[in-house]
N, C-alpha and C positions, 0 to 999 in steps of 0.2 A: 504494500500500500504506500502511497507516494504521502509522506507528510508534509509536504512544501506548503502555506497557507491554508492551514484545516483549522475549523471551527470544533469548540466539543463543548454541545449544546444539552441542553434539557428541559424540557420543559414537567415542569413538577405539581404533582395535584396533591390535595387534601386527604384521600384517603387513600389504602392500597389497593384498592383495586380502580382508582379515578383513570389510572395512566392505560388500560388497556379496555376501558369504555369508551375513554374518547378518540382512542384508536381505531374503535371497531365504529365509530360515524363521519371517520374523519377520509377525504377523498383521498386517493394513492400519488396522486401529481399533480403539482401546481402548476399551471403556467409553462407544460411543459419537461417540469422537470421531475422525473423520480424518486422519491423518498424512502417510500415505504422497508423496502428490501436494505437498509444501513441502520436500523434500530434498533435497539435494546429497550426490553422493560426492566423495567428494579422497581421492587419492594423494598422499605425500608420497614419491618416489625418491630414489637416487642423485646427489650432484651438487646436492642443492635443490630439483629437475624438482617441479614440483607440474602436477596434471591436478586439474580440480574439472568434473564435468559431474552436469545435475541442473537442480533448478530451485529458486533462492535470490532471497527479497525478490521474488517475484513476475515473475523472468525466469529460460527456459531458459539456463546458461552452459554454454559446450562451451571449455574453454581446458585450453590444453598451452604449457610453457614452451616445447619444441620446435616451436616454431612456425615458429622461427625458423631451422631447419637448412638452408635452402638462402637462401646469400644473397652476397652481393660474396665473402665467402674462398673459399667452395666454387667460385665461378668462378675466381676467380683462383688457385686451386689444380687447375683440368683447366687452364688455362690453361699453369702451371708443369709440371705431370705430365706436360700434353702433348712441351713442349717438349723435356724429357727424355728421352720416349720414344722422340724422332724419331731419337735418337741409335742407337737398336736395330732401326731396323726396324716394318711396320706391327706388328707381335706387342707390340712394345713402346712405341707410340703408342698403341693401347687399352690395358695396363696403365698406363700413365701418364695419360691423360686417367680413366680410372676410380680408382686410387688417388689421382693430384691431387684431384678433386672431394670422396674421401671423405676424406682428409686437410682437406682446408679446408671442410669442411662439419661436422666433428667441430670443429675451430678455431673457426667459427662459432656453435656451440652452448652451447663452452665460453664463449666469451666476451660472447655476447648477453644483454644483461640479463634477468633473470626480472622476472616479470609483477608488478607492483608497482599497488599500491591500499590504502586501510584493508581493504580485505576482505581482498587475500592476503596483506598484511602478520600479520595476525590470525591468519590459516588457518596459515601460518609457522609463527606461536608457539606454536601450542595441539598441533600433530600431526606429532610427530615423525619425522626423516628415516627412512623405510623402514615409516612406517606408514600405516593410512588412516582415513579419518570417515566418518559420516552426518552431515551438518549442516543447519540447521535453522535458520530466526531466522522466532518465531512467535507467539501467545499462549501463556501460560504455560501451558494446556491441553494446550494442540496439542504441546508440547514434554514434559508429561507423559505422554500419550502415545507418543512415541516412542519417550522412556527407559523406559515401563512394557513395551512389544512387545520390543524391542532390550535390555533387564534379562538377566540368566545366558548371554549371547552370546560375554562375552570382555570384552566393550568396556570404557570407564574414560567416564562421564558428566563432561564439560566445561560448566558451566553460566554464565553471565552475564545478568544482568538490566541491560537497556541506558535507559540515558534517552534522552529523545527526540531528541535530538540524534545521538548517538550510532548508534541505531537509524538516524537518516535517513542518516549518513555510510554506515555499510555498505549501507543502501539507492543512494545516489547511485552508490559506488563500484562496484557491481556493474552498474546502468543506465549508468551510463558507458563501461562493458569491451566494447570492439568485439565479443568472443565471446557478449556475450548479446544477446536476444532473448526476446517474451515466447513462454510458455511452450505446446506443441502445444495446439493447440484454444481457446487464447483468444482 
């Protein structure tokens, strides 16, 4: 992807699911020009939880901070649950191996680090906990377009003009991210 004068845009709504409402009434081309096919959604949840799926800088990304809910505590908690429950009987050997595992599998979620990159460090900043985006990093065109179709939606247009450098880190960052891939059909 050429990062020579790209925009990396957003436009950001009120609630999580506003950003892919107003996508699904908002037309595919302005004036000509194509949009649709360079976007990303993001959630911003409860707790920090960011979901970005879509297609940014030229790769499909499917990431969930919850990626990470089943991992050593969630064992180590049917492990413990189990244990407990042996004390009751089998009745209480499945509620403890199932409350243990959900018990440290919530531990695990709280405590796993969120997805960190210049990309979702950014995405962070710009789109506040409980809300969502369309995002974008494109030519200035291509990002007028989006904010002209996605315009009386709701949304609050987040805009930056990146220099090259810039542009290539959230480029890198995003081709770096285990969840991406390029994009269906390329």
């Amino acid at each position: 992807m050429e990062t020579n004068g790209l925009d990396f845009a957003l436009i950001v709504f009120e609630h999580t699911e506003g950003a892919e409402q107003a996508y699904s009434r908002a037309p595919r081309s302005v004036a000509g020009v194509a949009w649709a096919d360079q976007i990303a959604f993001v959630e911003h949840h409860r707790r920090n939880r960011i979901i970005v799926r879509g297609t940014f800088a030229g790769h499909y990304v499917d990431a969930d901070d919850e990626q990470e809910f089943i991992g050593k505590k969630a064992a180590e908690g049917v492990v413990a649950g189990g244990a407990v429950g042996l004390l009751f009987g089998p009745a209480g050997l499945a509620v403890g191996l199932v409350g243990g595992g959900l018990a440290g599998g919530v531990a695990q979620e709280r405590h796993s680090p969120h997805l960190r990159s210049a990309f979702f460090d950014e995405v962070r900043r710009e789109v506040p906990e409980g809300s969502s985006a369309v995002i974008m990093m494109a030519a200035p065109d291509h990002v007028d377009a989006m904010a002209s179709a996605l315009e009386g939606r709701g949304g609050r247009l987040v805009r930056h003009h990146l220099s090259a450098d810039e542009a290539k880190a959230l480029a890198e960052a995003v081709a770096g991210d285990p969840t991406a891939a390029p994009p269906p059909g390329a």
